[in-house]
C-alpha positions in Angstrom: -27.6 -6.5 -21.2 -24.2 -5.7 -20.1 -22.6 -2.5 -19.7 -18.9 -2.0 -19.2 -17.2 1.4 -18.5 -13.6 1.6 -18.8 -11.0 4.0 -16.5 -7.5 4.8 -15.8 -6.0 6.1 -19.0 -3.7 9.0 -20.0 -0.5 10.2 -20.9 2.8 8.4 -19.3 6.2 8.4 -20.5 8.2 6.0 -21.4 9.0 3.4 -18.6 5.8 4.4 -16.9 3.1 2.5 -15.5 -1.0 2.8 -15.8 -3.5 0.9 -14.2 -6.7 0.3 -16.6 -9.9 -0.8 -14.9 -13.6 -1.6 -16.3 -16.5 -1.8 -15.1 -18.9 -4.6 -15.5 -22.9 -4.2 -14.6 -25.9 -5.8 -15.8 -26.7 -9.4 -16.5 -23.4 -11.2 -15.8 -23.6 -14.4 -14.5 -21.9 -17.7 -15.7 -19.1 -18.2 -17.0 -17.5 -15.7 -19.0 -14.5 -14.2 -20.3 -13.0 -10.4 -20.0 -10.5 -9.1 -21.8 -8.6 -5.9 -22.9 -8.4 -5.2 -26.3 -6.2 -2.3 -28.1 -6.5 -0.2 -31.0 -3.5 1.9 -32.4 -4.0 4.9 -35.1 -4.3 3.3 -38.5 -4.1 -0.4 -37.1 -6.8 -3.4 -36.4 -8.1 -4.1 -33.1 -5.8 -6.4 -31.2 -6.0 -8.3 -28.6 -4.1 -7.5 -25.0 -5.2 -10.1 -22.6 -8.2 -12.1 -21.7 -9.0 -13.9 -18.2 -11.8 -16.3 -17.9 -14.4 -16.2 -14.7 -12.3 -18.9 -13.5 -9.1 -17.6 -13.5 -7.4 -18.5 -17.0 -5.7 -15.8 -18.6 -4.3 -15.1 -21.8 -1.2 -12.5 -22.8 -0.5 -11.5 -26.1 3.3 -12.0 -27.1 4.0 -8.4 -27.3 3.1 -7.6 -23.4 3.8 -10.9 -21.8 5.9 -9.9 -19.2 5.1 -6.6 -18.9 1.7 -6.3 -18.3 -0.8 -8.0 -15.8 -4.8 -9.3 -15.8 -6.8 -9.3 -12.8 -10.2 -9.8 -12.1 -12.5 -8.9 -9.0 -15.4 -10.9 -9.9 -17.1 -10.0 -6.5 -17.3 -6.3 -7.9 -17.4 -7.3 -11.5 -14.1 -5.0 -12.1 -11.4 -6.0 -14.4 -8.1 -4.5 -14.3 -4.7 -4.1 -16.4 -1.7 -2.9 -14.6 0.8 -2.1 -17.3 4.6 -1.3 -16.6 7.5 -0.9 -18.6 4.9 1.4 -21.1 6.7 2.5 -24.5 5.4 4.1 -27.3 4.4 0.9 -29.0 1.6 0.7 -26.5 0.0 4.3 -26.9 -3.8 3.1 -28.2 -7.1 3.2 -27.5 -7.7 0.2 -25.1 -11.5 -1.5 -24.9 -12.9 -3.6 -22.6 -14.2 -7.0 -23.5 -16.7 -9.2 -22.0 -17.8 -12.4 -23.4 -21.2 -14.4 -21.9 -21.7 -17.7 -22.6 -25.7 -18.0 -22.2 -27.6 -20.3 -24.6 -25.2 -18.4 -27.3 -22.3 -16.0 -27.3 -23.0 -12.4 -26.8 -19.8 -9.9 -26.5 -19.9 -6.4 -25.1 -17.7 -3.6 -25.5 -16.8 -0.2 -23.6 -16.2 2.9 -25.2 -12.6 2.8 -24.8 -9.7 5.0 -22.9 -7.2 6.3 -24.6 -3.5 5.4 -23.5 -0.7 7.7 -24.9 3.0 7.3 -24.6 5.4 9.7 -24.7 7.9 11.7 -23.8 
């Protein structure tokens, strides 16, 4: 099993910045890919970015440039630093981890909330 527990949200206005991090534990070994996930009021889950255990990451179009993936596999922690925050980007963000281990099996965190506004 896998537990991740995500930190660093709040409120921030616009033009602010935020620093997201989860926490990884359990049975993670292998490859595997982690990833931050968002959720607006009355809107499907979507995804942020994703970076592999090997370093490969993935942006969604509407962050690209703005926000930033990082991994410390050595302390299982993923983070998202996220500048240039408007209110487009106020959500519930979740924490992602899939394992590749015989078959796929993806965890999720209970989500922070991320608000912006002014």
């Amino acid at each position: 099993q896998v537990q991740l527990v995500e930190s660093g949200g709040g409120s921030v206005q616009p033009g602010g910045s935020l620093r997201l991090s989860c926490a990884a534990s359990g049975s993670i070994f292998g490859f595997n890919v982690m990833g931050w996930y968002r959720q607006a009021p009355g809107k499907e889950r979507e995804l942020v970015a994703t970076m592999t255990s090997s370093g490969i990451t993935n942006y969604a179009a509407s962050i690209k440039g703005r926000f930033t993936i990082s991994r410390d596999n050595a302390k299982n922690t993923m983070y998202l630093q996220m500048n240039s925050l408007n209110a487009e980007d106020t959500a519930v963000y979740y924490c992602n981890l899939v394992r590749f281990v015989g078959v796929r099996s993806d965890y999720w965190g209970q989500g922070t909330q991320v608000t912006v506004s002014s």
